[in-house]
C-alpha positions as CSV (number, residue, x, y, z in Angstrom):
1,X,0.0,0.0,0.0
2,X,1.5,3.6,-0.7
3,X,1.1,6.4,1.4
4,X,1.1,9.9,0.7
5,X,1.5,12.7,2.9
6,X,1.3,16.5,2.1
7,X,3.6,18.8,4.5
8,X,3.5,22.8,4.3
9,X,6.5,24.6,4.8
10,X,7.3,28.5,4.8
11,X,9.6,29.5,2.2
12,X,12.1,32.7,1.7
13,X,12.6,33.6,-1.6
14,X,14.9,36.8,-2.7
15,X,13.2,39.6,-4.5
16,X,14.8,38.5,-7.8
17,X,13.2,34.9,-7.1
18,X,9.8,36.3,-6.1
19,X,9.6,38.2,-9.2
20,X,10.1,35.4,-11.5
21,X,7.9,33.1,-9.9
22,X,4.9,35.8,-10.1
23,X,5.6,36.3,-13.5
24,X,5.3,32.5,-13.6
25,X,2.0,32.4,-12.1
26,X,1.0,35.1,-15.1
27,X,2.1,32.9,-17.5
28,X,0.2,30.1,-15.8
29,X,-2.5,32.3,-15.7
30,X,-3.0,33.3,-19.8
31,X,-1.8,29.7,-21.0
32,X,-5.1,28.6,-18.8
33,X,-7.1,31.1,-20.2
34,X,-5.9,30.4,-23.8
35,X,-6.9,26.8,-23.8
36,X,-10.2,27.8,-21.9
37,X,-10.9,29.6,-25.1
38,X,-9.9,27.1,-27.5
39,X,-11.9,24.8,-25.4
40,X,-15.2,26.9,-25.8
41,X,-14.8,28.3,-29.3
42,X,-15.0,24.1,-29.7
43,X,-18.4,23.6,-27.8
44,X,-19.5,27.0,-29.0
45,X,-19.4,25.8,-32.9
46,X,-21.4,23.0,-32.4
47,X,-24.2,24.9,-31.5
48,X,-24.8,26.3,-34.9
49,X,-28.4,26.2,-35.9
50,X,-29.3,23.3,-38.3
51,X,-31.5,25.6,-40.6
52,X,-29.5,29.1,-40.5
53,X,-26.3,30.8,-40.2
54,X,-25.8,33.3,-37.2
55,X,-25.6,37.0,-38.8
56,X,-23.5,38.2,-35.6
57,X,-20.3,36.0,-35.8
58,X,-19.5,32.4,-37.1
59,X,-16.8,30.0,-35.8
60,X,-14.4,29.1,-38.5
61,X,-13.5,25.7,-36.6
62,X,-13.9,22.1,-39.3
63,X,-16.1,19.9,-38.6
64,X,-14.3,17.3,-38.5
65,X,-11.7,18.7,-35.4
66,X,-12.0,16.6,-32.7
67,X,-12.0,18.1,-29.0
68,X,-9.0,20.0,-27.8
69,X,-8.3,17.3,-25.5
70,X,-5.5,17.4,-22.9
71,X,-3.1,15.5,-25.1
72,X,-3.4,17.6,-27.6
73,X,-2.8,20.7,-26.1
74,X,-0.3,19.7,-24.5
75,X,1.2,18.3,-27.5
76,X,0.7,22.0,-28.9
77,X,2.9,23.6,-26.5
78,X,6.1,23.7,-27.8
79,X,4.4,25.3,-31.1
80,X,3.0,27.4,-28.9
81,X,6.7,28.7,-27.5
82,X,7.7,29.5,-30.5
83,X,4.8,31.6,-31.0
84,X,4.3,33.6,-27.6
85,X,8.2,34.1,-26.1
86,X,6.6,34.6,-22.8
87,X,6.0,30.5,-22.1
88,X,9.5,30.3,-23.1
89,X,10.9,31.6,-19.6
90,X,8.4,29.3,-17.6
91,X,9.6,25.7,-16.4
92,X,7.8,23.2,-18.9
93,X,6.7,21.3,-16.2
94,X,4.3,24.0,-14.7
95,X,3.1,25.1,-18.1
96,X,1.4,21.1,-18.7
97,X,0.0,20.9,-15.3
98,X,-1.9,23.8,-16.0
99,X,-3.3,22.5,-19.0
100,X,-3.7,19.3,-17.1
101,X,-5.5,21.2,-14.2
102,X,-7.9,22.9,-17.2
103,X,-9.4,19.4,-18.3
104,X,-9.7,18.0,-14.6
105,X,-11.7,20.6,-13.8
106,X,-13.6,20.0,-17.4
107,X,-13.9,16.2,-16.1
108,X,-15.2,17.3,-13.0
109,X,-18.1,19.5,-14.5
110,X,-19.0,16.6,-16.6
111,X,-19.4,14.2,-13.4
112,X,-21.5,16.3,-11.6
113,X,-23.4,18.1,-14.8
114,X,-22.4,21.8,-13.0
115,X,-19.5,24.5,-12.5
116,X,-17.7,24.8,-16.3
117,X,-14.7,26.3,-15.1
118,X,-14.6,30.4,-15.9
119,X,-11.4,32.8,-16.9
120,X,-8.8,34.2,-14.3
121,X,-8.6,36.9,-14.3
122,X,-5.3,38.9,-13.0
123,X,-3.6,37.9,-9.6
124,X,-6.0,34.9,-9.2
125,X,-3.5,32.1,-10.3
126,X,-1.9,31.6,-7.1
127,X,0.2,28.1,-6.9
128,X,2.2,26.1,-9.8
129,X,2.6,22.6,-9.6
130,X,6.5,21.0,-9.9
131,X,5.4,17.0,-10.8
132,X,9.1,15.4,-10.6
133,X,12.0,15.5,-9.5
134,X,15.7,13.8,-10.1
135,X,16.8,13.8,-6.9
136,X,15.3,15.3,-3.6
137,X,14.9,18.7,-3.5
138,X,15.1,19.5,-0.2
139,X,18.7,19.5,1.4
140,X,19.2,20.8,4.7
141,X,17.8,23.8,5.1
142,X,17.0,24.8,1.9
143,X,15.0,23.8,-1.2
144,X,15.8,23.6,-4.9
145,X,13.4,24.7,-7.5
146,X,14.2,23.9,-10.5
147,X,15.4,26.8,-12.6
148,X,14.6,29.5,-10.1
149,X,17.8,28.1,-7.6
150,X,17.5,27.5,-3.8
151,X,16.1,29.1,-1.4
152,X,15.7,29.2,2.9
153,X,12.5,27.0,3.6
154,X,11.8,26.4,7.4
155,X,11.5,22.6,8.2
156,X,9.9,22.5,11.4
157,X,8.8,19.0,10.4
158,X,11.3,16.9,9.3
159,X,10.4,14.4,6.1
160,X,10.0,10.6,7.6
161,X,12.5,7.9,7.3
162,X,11.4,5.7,3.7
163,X,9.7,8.4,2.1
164,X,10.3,9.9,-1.4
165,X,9.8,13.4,-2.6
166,X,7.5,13.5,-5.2
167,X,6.3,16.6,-6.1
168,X,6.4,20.0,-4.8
169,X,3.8,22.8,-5.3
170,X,5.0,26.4,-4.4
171,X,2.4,29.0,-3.7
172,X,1.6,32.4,-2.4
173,X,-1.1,33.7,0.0
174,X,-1.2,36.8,2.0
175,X,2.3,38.0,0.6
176,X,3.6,35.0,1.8
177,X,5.1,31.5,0.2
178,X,4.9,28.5,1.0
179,X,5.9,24.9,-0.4
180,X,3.8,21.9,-0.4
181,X,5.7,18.8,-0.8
182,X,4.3,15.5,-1.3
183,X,6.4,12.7,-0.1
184,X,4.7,8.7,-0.3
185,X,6.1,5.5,1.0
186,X,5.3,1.9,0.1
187,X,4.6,0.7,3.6
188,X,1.4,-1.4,5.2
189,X,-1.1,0.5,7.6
190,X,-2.9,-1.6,10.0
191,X,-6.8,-0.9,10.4
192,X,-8.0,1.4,13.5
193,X,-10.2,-1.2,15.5
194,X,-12.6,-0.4,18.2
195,X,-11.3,-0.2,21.6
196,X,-11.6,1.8,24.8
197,X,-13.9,3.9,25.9
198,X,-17.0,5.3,23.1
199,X,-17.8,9.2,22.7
200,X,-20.6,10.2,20.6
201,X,-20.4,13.7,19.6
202,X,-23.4,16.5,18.5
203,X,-22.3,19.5,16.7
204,X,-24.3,22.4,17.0
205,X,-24.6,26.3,17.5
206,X,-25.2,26.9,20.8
207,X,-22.2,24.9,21.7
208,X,-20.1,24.3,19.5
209,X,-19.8,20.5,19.8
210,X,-21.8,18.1,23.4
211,X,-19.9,15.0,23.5
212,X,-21.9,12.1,25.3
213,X,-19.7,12.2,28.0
214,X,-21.2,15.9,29.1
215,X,-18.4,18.0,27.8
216,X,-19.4,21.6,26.0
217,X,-17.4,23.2,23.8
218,X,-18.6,26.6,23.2
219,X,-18.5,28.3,19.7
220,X,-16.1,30.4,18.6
221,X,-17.2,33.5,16.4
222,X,-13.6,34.2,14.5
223,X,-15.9,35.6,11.2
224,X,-18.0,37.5,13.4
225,X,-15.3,39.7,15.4
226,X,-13.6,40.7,12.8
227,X,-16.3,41.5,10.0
228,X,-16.6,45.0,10.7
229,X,-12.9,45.2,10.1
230,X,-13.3,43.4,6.8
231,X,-15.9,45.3,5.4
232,X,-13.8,48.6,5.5
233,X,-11.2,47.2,4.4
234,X,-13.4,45.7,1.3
235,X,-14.9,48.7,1.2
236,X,-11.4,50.6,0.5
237,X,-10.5,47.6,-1.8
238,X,-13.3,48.7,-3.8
239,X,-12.5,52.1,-4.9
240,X,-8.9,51.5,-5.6
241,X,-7.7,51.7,-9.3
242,X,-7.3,48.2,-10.7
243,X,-3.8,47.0,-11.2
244,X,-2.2,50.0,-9.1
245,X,0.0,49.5,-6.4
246,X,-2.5,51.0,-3.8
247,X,-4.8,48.0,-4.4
248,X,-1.6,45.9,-4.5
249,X,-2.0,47.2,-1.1
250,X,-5.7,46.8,0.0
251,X,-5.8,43.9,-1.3
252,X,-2.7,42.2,0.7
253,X,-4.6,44.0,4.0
254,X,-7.7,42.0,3.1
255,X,-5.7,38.2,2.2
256,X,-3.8,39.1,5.7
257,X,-7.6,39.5,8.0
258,X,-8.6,36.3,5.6
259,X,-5.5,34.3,6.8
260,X,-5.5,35.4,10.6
261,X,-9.3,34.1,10.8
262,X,-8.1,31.2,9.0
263,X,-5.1,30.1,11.1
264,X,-7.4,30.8,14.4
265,X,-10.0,28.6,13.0
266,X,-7.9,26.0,12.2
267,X,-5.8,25.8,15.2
268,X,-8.8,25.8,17.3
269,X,-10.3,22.8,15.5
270,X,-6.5,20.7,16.1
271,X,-6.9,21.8,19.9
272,X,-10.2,20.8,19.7
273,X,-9.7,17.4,18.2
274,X,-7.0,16.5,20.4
275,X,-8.9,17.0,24.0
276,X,-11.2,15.0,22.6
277,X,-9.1,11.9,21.2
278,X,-7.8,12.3,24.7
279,X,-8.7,9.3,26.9
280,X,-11.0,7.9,24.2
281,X,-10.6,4.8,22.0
282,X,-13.4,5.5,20.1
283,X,-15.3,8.2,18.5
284,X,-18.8,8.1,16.4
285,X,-20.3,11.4,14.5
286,X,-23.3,12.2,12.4
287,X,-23.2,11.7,8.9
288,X,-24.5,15.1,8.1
289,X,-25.8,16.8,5.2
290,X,-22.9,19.6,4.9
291,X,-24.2,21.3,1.9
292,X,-27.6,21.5,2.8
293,X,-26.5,23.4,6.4
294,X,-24.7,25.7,4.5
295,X,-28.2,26.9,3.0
296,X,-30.5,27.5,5.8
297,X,-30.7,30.8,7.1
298,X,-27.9,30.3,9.9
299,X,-25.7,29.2,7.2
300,X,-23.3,32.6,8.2
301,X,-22.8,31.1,11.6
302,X,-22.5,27.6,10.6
303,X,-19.8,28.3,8.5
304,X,-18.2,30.8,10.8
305,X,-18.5,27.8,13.1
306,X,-16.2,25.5,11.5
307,X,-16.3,26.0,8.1
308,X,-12.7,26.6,5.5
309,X,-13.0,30.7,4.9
310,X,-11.8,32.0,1.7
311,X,-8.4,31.7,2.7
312,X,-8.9,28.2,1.7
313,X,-6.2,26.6,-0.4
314,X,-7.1,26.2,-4.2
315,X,-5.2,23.1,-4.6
316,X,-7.0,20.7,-2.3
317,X,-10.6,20.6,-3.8
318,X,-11.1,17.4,-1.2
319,X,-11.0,19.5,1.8
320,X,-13.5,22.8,0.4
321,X,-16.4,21.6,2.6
322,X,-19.7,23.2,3.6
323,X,-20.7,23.7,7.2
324,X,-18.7,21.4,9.7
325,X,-16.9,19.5,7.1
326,X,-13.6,20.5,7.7
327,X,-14.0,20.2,11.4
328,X,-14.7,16.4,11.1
329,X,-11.9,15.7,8.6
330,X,-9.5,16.8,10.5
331,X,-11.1,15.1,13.6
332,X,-10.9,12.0,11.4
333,X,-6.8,12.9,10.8
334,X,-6.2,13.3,14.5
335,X,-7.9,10.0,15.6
336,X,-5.9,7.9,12.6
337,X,-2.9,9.4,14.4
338,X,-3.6,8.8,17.9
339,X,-4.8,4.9,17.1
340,X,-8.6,5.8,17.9
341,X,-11.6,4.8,15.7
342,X,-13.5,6.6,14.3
343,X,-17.1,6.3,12.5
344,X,-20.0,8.2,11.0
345,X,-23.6,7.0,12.2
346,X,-26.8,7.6,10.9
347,X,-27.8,11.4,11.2
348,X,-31.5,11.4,11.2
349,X,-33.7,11.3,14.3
350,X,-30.9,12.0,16.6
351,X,-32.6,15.1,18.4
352,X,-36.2,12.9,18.2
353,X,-35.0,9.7,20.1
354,X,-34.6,9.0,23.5
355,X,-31.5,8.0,24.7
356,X,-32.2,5.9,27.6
357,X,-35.4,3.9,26.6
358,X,-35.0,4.3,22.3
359,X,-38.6,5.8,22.2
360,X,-39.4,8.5,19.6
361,X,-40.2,11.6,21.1
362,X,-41.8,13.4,18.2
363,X,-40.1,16.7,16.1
364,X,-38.6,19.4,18.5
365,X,-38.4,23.0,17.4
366,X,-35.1,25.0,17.5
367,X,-35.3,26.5,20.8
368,X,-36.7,23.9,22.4
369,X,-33.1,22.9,24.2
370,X,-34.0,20.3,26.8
371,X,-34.8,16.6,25.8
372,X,-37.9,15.0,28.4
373,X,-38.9,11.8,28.0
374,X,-42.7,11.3,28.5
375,X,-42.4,7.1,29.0
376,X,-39.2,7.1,30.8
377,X,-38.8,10.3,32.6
378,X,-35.5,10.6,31.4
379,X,-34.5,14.2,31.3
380,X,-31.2,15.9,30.2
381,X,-29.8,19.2,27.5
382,X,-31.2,18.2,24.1
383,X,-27.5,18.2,23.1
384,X,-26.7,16.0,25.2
385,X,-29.1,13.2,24.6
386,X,-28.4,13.3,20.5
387,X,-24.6,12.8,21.4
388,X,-26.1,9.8,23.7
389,X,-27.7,8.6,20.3
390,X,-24.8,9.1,18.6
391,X,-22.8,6.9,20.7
392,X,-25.0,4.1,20.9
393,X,-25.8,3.8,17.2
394,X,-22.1,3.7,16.8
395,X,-21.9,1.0,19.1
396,X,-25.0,-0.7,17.7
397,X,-22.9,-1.0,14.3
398,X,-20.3,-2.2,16.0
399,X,-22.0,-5.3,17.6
400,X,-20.3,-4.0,21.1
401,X,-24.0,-3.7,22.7
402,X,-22.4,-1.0,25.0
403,X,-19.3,-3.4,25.7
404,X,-16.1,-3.2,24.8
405,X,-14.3,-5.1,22.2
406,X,-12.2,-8.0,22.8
407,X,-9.2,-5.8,22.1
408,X,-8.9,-4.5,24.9
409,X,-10.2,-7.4,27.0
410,X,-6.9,-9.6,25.5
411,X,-5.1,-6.5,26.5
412,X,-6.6,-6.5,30.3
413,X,-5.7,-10.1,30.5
414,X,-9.2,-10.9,30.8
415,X,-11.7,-12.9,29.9
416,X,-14.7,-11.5,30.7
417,X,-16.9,-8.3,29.1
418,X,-16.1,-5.2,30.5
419,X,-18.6,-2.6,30.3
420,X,-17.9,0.7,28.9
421,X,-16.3,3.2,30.6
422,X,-18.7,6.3,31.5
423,X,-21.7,4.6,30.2
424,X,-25.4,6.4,30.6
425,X,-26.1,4.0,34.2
426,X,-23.4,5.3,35.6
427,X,-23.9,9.0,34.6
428,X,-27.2,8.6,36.3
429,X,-25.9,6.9,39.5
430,X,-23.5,9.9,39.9
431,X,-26.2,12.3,39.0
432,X,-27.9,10.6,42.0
433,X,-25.5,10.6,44.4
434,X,-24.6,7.2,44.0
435,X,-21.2,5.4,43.0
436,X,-21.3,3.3,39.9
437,X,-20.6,-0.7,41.0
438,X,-16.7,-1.2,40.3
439,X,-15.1,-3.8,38.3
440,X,-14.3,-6.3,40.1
């Protein structure tokens, strides 16, 4: 099995080196527009009328042409040099992964039937892709890119034992660069299997996650304290004269509000993950419907709740989710690495069944907080009682029927069941007063 891995490091380029690699992304930029057009003067010519000729404007294109694939235009690029002398200063290399990053996006708008990619316009092209590499690229504490030299990169991680550079993608945000590598390794991961103790977890807006075990996160409003801020700034953006140094300016003061509410988002969600991978061995959350929570009317604070903010990084589609996506994936990335499991239950009806007795307790209204149990009495934060769901669907799934797994019994040095570890009976004994029975 291969593994591949994706570490981000900050790199220093000179002023010389910083100006080639923007005029770079230019040239990215138009050779991605150029083949955009090709692409649509194809399309557009076979929508000629059958019975008429358009008076306006007529596409001079054969019939017989087939589709400017990506083959083909890639194969057109060293024509293409001797035409323009601008792609002549650019790596190769770069100039065919943006014609390769054209037609995956023209694959992935005929999958899902939507979203024909548009035009860049000027400054938007904001990473180039390096694809291979002789020899690795990285030596001590610097980084060679091909045909622009080396250059300081701090390496506050260092690259794993076994692992091969692959590819590295340089990009800018906020003034600043950075370098993606992506290393991979042929080695065998084992499978997370259940073990320990079982959190189910209920993400929300008054808190900002209610694990089963009583714990309430509250939510953090990064958007929200610093939107007034943005909007002058915006505002100011607005009224600068395109291309001029002044909205060189603005516009860097806007990326730089955009990356400090991303970094604080994102850090929070790592913290976050962590204290609750802590003392757990395994975790269950709701398969939810992120797009459709990004459309309701609280869809500002949803996404200011845990959602990627524009800052978001245009190279890793996988990650651009809606609502509490990105929260959960990197939930999922923290468990893998801590040895806990981790699993998506069934989302619906969480908030309308009873914990403690499984009983349907009928549809409850938004600010109706506080789950009561009309045929068991059993009364606790509505919050709370959907994480309780949570965790017992997961364990339902599982087969455990709210014991643990043999794992850990072979690991005890037992042989019996062992019940789980802060389980709902023994909640309520403490609740009561009362001590839960120990393990004997």
């Amino acid at each position: 099995m291969t593994l591949t891995l994706n570490y981000c490091y900050r790199i220093y380029p000179d002023a010389h080196q910083e100006k080639t690699m923007l005029g770079w992304l230019e040239t990215c930029r138009r050779l991605y527009n150029r083949c955009l057009r090709e692409v649509k003067d194809w399309y557009n010519s076979k929508k000629c009328s059958l019975d008429r000729c358009s008076i306006k404007q007529e596409y001079i294109i054969p019939v017989n042409q087939p589709f400017p694939g990506y083959y083909n235009q890639q194969n057109a690029l060293p024509k293409l040099k001797k035409e323009d002398p601008y792609l002549k200063a650019a790596q190769s290399q770069i100039l065919q992964t943006t014609v390769r990053r054209l037609h995956e996006a023209i694959d992935f708008f005929r999958q899902r039937g939507y979203g024909f990619p548009r035009y860049k316009k000027y400054g938007s092209m904001r990473s180039m892709l390096f694809p291979q590499f002789k020899s690795n690229p990285i030596t001590g504490w610097q980084i060679q890119i091909p045909k622009i030299g080396k250059m300081p990169i701090n390496l506050h991680r260092p690259i794993p034992e076994g692992f091969v550079v692959k590819q590295v993608r340089v990009l800018t945000k906020a003034g600043k660069w950075y370098a993606v590598v992506c290393i991979q390794s042929d080695i065998d991961i084992p499978q997370r299997m259940p073990w320990g103790h079982a959190k189910g977890i209920d993400l929300g807006l008054e808190s900002f996650l209610t694990t089963s075990d009583r714990e309430y996160i509250a939510r953090p409003k990064f958007f929200q304290e610093l939107q007034r801020k943005l909007e002058l700034l915006q505002r100011k953006l607005s009224r600068k004269q395109k291309r001029s140094r002044n909205r060189d300016k603005a516009r860097l003061k806007v990326a730089r509000i955009h990356a400090k509410i991303y970094h604080t988002r994102k850090n929070f969600h790592y913290q976050t993950a962590h204290k609750i991978c802590k003392d757990s061995g395994m975790i269950f959350v709701e398969d939810l419907n992120l797009v459709a929570m990004n459309r309701g009317m609280l869809r500002k604070h949803t996404l200011d709740a845990a959602a990627w903010c524009a800052f978001q990084l245009e190279f890793d589609s996988s990650w651009v989710a809606s609502a509490f996506g990105a929260f959960l994936n990197i939930l999922e990335n923290v468990c893998f690495k801590k040895g806990v499991y981790f699993a998506k239950v069934d989302a619906r009806g969480t908030s309308q069944t009873c914990p403690a007795c499984g009983t349907h307790t009928g549809k409850k209204e938004l600010g109706e907080r506080l789950h009561k149990c009309e045929t068991c009495g059993y009364e606790t934060h509505r919050d709370h009682a959907a994480a309780e769901v949570v965790r017992s669907r997961g364990i339902a799934a599982l087969g455990l029927r709210d014991k643990e797994n043999a794992c850990e019994e072979e690991a005890a040095g037992t042989g019996s069941n062992i019940s789980l570890a802060g389980t709902r009976s023994s909640r309520k004994a403490k609740s009561r007063g009362l001590s839960a029975p120990s393990k004997r």
